[in-house]
Every structure is written in structure tokens, then in C-alpha cells.
PQR file with spaces between the fields and no chain letter, atoms N, CA, C, O and H, PARSE charges and radii, in Angstrom:
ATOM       1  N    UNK     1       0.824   -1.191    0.000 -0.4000 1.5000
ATOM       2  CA   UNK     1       0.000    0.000    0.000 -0.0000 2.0000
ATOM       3  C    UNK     1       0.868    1.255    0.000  0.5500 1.7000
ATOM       4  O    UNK     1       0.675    2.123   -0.851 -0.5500 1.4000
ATOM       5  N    UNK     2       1.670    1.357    0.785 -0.4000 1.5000
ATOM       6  CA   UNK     2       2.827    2.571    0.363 -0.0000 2.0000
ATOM       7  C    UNK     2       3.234    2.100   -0.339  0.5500 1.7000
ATOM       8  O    UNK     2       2.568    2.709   -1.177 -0.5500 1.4000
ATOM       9  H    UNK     2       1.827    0.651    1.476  0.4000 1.0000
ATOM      10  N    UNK     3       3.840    1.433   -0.948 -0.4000 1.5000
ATOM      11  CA   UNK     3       3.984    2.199   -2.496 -0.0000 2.0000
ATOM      12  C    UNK     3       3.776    2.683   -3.540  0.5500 1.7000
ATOM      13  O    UNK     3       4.459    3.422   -4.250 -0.5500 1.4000
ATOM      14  H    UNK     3       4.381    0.939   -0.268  0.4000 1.0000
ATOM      15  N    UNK     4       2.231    2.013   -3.712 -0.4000 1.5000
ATOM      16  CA   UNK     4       1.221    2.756   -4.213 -0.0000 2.0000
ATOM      17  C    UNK     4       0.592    3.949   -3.583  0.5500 1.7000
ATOM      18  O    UNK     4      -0.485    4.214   -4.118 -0.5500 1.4000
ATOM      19  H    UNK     4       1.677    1.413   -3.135  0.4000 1.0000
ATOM      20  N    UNK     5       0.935    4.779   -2.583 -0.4000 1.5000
ATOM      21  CA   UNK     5       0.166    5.748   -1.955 -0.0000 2.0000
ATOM      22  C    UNK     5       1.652    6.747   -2.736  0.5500 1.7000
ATOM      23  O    UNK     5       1.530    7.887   -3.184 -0.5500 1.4000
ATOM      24  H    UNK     5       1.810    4.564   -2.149  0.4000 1.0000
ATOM      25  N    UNK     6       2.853    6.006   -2.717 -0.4000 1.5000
ATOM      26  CA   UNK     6       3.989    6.880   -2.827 -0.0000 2.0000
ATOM      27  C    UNK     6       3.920    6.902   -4.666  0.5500 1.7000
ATOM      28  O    UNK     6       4.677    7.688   -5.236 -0.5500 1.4000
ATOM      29  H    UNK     6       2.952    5.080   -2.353  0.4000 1.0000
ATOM      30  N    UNK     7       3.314    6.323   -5.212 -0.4000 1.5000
ATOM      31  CA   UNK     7       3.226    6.218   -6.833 -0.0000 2.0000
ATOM      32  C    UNK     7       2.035    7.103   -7.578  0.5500 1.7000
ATOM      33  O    UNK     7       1.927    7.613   -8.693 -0.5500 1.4000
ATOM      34  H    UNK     7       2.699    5.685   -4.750  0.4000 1.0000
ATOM      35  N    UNK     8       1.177    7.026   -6.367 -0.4000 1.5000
ATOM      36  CA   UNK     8       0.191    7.946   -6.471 -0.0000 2.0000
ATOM      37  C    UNK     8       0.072    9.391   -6.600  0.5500 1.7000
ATOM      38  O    UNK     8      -0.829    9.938   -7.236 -0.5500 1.4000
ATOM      39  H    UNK     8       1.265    6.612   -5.461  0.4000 1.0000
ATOM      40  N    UNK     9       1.209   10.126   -5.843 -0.4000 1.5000
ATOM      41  CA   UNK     9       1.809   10.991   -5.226 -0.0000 2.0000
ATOM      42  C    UNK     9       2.603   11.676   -6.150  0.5500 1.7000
ATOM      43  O    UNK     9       2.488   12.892   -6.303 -0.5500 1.4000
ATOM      44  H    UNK     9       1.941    9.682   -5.327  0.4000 1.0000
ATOM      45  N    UNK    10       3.315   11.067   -6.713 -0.4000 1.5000
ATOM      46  CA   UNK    10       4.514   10.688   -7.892 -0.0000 2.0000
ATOM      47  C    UNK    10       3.742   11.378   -9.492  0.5500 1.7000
ATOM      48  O    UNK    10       4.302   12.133  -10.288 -0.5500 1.4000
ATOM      49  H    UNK    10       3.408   10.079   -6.589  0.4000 1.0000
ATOM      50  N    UNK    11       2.261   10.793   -9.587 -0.4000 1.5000
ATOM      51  CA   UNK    11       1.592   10.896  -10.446 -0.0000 2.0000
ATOM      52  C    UNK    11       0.793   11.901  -10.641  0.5500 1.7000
ATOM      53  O    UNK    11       0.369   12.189  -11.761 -0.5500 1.4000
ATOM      54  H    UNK    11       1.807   10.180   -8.941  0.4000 1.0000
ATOM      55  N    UNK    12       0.508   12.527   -9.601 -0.4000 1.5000
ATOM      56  CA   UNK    12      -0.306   13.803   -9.026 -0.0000 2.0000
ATOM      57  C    UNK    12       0.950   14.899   -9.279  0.5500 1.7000
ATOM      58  O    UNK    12       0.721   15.923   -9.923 -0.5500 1.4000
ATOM      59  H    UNK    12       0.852   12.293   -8.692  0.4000 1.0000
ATOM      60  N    UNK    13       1.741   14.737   -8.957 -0.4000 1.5000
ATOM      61  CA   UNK    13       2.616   16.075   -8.906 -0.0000 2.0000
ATOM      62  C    UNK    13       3.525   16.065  -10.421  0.5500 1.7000
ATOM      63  O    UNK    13       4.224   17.015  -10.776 -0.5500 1.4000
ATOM      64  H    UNK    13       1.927   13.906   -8.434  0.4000 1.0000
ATOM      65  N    UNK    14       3.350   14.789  -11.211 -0.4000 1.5000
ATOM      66  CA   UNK    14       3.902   15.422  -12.645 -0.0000 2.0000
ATOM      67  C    UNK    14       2.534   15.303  -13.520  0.5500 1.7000
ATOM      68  O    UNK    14       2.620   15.094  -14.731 -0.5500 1.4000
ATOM      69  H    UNK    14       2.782   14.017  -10.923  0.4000 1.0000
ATOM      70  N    UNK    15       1.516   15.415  -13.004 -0.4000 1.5000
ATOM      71  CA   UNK    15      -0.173   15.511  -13.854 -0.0000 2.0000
ATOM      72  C    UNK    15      -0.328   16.817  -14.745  0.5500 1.7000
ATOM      73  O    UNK    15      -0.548   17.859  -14.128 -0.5500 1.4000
ATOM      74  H    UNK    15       1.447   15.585  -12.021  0.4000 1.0000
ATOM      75  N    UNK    16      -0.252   16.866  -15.924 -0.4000 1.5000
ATOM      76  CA   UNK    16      -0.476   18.001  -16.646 -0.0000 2.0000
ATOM      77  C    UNK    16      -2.111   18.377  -16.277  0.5500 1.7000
ATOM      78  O    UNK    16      -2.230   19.599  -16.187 -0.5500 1.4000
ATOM      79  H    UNK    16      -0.073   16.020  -16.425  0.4000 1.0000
ATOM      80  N    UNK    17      -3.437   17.629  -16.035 -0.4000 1.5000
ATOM      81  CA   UNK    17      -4.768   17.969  -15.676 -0.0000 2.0000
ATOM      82  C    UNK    17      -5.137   18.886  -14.676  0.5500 1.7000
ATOM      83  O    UNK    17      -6.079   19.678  -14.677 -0.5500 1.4000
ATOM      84  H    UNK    17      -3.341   16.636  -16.108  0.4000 1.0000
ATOM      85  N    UNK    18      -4.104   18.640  -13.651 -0.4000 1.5000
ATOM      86  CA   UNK    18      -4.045   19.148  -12.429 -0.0000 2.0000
ATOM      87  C    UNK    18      -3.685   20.324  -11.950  0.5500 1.7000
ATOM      88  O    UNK    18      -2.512   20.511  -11.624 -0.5500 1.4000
ATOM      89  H    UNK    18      -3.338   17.997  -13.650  0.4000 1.0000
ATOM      90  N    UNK    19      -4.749   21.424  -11.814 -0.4000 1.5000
ATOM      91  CA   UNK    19      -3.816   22.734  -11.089 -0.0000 2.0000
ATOM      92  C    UNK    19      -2.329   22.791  -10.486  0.5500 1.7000
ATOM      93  O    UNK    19      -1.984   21.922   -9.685 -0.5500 1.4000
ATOM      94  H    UNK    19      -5.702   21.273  -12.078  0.4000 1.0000
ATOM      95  N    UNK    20      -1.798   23.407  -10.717 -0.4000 1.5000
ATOM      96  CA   UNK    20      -0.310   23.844   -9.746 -0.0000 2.0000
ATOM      97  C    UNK    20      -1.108   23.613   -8.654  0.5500 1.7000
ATOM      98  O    UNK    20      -1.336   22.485   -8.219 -0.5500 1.4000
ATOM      99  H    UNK    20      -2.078   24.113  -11.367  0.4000 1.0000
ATOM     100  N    UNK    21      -1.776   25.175   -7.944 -0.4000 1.5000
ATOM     101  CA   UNK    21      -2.176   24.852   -7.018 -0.0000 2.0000
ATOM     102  C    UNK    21      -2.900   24.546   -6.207  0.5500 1.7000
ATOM     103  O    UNK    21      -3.116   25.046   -5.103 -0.5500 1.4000
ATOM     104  H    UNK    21      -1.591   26.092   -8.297  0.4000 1.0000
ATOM     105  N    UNK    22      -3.545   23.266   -6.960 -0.4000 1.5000
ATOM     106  CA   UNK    22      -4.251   22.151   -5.967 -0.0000 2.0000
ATOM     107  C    UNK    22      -3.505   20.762   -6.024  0.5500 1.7000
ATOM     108  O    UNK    22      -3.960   19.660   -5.716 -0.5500 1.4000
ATOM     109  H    UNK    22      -3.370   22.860   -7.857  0.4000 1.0000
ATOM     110  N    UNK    23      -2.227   21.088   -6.499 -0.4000 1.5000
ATOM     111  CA   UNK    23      -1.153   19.741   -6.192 -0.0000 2.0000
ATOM     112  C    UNK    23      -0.733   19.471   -4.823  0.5500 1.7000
ATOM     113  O    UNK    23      -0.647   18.354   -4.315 -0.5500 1.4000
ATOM     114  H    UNK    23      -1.857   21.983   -6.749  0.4000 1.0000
ATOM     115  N    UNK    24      -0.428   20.819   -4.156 -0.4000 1.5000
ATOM     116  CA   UNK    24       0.000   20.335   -2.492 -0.0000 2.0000
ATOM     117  C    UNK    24      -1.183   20.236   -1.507  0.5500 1.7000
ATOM     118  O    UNK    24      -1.156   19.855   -0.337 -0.5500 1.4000
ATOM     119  H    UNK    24      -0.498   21.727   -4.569  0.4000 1.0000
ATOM     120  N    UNK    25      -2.315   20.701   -2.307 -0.4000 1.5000
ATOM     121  CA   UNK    25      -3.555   19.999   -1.213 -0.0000 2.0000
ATOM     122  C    UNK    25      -4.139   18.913   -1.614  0.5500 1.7000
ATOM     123  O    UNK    25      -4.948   18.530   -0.769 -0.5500 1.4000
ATOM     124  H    UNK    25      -2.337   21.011   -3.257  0.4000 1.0000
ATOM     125  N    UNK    26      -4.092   18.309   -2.446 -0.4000 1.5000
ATOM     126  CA   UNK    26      -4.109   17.039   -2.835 -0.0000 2.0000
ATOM     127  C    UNK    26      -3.054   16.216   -2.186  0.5500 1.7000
ATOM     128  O    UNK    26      -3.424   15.127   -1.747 -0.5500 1.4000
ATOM     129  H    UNK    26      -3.434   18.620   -3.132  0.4000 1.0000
ATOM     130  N    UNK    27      -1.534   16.616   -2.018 -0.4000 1.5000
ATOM     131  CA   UNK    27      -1.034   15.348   -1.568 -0.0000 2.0000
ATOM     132  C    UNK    27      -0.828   15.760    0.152  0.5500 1.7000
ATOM     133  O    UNK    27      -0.361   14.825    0.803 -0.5500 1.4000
ATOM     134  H    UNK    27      -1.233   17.501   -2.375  0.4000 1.0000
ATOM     135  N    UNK    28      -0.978   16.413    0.559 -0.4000 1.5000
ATOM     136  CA   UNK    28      -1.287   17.189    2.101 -0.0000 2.0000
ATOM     137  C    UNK    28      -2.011   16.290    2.380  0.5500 1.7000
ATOM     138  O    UNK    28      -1.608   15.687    3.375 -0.5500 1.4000
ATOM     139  H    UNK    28      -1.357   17.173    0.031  0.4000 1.0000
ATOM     140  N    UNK    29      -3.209   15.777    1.827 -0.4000 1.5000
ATOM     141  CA   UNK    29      -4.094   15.457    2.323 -0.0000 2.0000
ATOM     142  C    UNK    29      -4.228   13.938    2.311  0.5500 1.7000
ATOM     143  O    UNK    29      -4.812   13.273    3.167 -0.5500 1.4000
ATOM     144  H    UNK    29      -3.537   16.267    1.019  0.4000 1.0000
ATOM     145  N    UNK    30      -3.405   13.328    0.870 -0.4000 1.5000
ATOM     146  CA   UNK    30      -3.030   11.878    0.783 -0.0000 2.0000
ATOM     147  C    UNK    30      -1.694   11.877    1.958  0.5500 1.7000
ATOM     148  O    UNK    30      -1.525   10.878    2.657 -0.5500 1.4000
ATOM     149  H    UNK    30      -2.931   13.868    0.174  0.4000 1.0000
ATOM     150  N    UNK    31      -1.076   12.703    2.046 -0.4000 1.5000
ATOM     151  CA   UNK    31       0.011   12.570    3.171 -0.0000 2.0000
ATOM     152  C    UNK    31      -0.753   12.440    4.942  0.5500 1.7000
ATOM     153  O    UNK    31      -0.024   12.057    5.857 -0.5500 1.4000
ATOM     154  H    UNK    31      -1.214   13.515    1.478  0.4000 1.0000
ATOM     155  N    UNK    32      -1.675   12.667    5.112 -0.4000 1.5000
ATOM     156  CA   UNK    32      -2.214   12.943    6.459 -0.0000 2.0000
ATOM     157  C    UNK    32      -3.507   11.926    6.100  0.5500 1.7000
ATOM     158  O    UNK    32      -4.177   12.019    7.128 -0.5500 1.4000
ATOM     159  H    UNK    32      -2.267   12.979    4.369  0.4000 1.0000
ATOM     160  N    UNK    33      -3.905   11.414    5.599 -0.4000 1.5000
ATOM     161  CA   UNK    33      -4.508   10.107    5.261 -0.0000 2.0000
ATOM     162  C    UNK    33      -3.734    8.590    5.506  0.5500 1.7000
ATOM     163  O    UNK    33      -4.217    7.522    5.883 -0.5500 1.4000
ATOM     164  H    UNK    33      -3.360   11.338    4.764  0.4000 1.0000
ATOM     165  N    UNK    34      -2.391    8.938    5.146 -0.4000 1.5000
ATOM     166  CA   UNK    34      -1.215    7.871    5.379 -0.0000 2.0000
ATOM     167  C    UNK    34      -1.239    7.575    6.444  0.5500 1.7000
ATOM     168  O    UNK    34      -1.491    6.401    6.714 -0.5500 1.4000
ATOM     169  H    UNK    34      -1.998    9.805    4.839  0.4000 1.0000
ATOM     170  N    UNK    35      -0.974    8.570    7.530 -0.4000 1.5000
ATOM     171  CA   UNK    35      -0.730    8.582    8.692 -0.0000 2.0000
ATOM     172  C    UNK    35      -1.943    8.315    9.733  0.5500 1.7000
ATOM     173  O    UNK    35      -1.806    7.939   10.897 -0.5500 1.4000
ATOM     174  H    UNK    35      -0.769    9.524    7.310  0.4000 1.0000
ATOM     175  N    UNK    36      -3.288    8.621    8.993 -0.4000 1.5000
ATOM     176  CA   UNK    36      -4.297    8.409    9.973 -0.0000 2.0000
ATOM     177  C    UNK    36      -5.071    6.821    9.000  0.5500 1.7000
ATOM     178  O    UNK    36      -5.951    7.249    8.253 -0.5500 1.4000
ATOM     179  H    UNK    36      -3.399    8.927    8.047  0.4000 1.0000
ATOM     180  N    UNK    37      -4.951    5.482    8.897 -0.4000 1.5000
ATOM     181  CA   UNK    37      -4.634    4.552    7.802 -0.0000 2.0000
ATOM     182  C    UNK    37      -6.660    4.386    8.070  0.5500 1.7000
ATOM     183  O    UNK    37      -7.234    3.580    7.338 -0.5500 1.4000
ATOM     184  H    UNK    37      -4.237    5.134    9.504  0.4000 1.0000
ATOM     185  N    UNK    38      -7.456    5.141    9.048 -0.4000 1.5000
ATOM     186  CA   UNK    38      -8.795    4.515    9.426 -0.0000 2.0000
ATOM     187  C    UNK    38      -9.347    5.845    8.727  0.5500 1.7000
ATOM     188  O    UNK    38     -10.475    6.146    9.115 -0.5500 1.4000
ATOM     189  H    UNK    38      -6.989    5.797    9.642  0.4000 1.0000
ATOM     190  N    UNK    39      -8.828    6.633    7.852 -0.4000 1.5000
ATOM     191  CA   UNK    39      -9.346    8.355    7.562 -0.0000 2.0000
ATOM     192  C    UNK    39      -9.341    7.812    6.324  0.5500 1.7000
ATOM     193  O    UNK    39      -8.312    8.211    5.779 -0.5500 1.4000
ATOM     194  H    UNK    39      -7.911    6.388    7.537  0.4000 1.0000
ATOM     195  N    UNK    40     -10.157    6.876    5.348 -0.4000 1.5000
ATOM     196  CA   UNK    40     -10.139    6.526    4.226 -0.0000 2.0000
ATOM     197  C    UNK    40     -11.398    7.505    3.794  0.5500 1.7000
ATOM     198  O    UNK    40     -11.220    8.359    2.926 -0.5500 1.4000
ATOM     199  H    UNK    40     -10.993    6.553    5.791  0.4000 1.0000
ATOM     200  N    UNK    41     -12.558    7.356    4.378 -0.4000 1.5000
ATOM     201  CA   UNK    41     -13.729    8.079    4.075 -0.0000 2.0000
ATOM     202  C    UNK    41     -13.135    9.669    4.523  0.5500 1.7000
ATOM     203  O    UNK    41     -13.870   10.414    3.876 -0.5500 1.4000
ATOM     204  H    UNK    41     -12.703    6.662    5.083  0.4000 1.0000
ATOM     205  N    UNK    42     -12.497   10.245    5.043 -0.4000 1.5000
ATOM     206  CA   UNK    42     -12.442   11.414    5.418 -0.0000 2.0000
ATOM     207  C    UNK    42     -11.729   11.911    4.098  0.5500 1.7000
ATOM     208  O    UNK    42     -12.142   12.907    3.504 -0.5500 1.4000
ATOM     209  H    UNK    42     -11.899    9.639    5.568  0.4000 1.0000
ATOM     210  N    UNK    43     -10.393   11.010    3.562 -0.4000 1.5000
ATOM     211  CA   UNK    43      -9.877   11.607    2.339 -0.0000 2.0000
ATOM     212  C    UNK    43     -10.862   11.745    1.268  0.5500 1.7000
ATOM     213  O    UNK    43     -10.982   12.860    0.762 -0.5500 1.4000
ATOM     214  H    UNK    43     -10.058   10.201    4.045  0.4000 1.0000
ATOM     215  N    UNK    44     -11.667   10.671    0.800 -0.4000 1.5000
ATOM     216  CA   UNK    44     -12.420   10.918   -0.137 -0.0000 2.0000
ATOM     217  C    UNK    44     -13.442   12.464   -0.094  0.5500 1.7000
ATOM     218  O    UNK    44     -13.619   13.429   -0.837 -0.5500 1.4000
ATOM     219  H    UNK    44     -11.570    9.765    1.211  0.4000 1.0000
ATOM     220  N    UNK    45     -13.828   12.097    0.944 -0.4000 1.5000
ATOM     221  CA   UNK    45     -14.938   13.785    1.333 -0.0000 2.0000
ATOM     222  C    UNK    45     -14.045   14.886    0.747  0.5500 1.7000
ATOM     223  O    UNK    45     -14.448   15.625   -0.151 -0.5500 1.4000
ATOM     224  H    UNK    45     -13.684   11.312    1.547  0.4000 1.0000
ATOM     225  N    UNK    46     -12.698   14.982    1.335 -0.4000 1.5000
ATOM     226  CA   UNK    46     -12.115   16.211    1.090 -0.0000 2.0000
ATOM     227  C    UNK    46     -11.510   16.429   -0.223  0.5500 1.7000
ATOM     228  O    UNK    46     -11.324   17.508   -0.785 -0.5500 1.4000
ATOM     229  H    UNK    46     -12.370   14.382    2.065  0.4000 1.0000
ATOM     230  N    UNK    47     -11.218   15.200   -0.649 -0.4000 1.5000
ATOM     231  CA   UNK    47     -10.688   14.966   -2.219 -0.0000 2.0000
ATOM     232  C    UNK    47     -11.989   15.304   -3.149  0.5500 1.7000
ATOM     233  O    UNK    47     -11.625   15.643   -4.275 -0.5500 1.4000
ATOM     234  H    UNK    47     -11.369   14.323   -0.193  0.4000 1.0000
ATOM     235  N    UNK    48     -13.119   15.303   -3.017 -0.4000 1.5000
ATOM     236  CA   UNK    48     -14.270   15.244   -3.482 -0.0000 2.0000
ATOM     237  C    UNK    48     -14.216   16.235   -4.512  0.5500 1.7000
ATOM     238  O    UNK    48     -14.800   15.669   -5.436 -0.5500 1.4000
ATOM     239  H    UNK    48     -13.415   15.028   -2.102  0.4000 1.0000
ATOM     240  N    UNK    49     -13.857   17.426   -4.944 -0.4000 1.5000
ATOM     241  CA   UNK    49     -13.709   18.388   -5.149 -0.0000 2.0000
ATOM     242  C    UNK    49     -12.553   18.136   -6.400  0.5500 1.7000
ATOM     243  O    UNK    49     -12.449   18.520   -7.564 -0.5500 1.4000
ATOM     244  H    UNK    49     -13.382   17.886   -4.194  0.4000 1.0000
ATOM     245  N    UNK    50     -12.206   17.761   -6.002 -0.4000 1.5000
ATOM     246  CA   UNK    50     -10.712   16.831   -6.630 -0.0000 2.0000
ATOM     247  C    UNK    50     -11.077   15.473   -8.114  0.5500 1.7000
ATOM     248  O    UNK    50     -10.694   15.412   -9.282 -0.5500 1.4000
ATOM     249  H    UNK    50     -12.290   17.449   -5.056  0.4000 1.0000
ATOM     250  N    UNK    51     -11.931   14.634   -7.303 -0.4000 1.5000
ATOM     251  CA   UNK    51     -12.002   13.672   -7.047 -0.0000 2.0000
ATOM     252  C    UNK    51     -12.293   13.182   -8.888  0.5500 1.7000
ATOM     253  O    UNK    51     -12.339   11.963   -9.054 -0.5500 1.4000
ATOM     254  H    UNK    51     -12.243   14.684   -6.354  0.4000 1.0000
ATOM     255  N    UNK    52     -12.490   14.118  -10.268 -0.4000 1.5000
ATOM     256  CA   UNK    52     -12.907   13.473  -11.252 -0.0000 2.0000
ATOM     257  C    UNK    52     -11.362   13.885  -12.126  0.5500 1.7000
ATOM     258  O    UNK    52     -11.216   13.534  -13.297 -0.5500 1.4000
ATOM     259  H    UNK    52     -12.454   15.108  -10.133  0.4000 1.0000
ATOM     260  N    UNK    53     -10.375   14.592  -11.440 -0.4000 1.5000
ATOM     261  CA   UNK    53      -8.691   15.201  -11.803 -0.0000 2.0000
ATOM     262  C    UNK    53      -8.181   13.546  -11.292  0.5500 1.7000
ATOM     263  O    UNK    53      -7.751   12.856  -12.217 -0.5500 1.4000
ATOM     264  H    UNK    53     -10.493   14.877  -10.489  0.4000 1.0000
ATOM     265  N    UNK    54      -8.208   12.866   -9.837 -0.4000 1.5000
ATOM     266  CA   UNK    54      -7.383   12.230   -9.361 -0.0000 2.0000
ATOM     267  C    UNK    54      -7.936   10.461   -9.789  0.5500 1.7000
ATOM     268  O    UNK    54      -7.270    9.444   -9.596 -0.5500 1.4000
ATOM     269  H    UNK    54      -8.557   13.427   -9.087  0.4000 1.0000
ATOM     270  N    UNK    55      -9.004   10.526  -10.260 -0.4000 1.5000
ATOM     271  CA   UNK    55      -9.651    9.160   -9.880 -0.0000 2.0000
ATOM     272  C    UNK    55      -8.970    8.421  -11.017  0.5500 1.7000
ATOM     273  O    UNK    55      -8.941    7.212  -10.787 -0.5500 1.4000
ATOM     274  H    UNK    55      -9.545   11.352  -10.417  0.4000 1.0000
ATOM     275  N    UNK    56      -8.349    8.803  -12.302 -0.4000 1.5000
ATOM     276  CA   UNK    56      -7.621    7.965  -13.423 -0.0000 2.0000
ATOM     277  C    UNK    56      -6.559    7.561  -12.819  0.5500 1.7000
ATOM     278  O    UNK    56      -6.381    6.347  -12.919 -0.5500 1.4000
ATOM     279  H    UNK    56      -8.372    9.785  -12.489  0.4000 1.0000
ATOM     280  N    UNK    57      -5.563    8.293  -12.057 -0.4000 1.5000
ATOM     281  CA   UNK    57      -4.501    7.942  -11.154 -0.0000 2.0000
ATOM     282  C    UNK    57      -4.544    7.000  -10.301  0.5500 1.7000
ATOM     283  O    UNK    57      -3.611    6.210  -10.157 -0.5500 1.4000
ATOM     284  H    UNK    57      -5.707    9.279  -11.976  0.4000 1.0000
ATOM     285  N    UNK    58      -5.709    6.955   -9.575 -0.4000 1.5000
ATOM     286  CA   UNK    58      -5.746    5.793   -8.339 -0.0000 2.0000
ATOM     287  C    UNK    58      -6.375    4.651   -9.248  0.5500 1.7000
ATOM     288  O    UNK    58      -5.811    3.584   -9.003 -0.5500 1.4000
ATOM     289  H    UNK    58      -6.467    7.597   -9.692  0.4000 1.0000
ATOM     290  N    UNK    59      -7.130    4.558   -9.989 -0.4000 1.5000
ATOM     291  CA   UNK    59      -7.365    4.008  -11.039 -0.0000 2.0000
ATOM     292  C    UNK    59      -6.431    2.958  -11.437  0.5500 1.7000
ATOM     293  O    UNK    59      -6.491    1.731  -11.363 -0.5500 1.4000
ATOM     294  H    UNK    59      -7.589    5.424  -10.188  0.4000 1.0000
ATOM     295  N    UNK    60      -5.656    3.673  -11.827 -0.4000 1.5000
ATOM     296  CA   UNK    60      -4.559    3.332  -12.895 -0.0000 2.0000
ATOM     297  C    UNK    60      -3.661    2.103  -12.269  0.5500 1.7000
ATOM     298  O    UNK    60      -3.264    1.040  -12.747 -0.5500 1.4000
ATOM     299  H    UNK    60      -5.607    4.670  -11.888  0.4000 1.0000
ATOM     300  N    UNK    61      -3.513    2.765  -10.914 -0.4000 1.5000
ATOM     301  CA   UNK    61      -2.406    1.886   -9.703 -0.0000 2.0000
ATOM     302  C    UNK    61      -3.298    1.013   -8.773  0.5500 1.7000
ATOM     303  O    UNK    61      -2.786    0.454   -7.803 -0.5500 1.4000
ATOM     304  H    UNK    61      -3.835    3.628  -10.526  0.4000 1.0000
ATOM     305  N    UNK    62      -4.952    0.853   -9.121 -0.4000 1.5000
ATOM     306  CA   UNK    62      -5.610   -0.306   -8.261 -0.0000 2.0000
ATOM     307  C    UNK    62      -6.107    0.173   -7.121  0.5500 1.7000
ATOM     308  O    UNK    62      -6.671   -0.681   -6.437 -0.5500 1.4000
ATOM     309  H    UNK    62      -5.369    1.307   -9.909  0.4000 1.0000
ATOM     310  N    UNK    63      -6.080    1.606   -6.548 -0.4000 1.5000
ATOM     311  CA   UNK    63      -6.656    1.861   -5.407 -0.0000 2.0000
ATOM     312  C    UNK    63      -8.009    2.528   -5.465  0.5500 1.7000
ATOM     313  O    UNK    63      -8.488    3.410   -4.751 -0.5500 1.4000
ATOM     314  H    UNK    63      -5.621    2.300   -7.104  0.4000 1.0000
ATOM     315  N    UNK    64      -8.588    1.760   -6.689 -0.4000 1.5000
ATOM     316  CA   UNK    64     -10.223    2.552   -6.905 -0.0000 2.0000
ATOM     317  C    UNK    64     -10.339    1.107   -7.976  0.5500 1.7000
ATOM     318  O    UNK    64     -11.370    0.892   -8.614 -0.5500 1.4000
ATOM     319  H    UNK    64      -8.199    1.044   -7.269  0.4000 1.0000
């Protein structure tokens, strides 16, 4: 799972789709999701917003 959280991460920050800056609140938030491993529903809520930029990515690597 980390390494896919770390590939994920990887993929988000060289994403041409993706705002500049909504790259470090996107991974702020996959970074503090890591750390809290039971905040799965809390990332999605906040990613929500996010969530039709990032979902080919997690996609891509099996975590959707």
C-alpha cells in the first residue's frame, strides 16, 4: 500500500490535468490520510472536489 500511496503521489505532482495549485492539497491530504490509515472516508470527502482530476490515477495503480 505505500507504495502505491507513494506512486500515487509521484503521479499527481507530474499531472499536466491538475492545477499547480491544488497539487500540495491534494497530496497534504493523501500525506495525512497515510498517517491516519482509518481516515479513508475522510480523504475521499475532502478529495471530493478533486475527485474526477485524481480518480484515473488511483485508477490506474488499483486503489479505486
Amino acid at each position: 500500500m505505500e507504495h502505491k500511496i507513494a506512486k500515487a503521489v509521484d503521479k499527481i505532482q507530474k499531472s499536466k490535468h491538475i492545477a499547480e495549485e491544488d497539487k500540495p492539497l491534494i497530496i497534504e491530504k493523501i500525506q495525512e490520510w497515510k498517517k491516519e490509515k482509518t481516515a479513508i472516508s475522510d480523504l475521499n470527502n475532502t478529495l471530493q472536489e478533486w475527485w474526477l482530476k485524481v480518480e484515473p490515477i488511483f485508477a490506474e495503480i488499483g486503489l479505486v
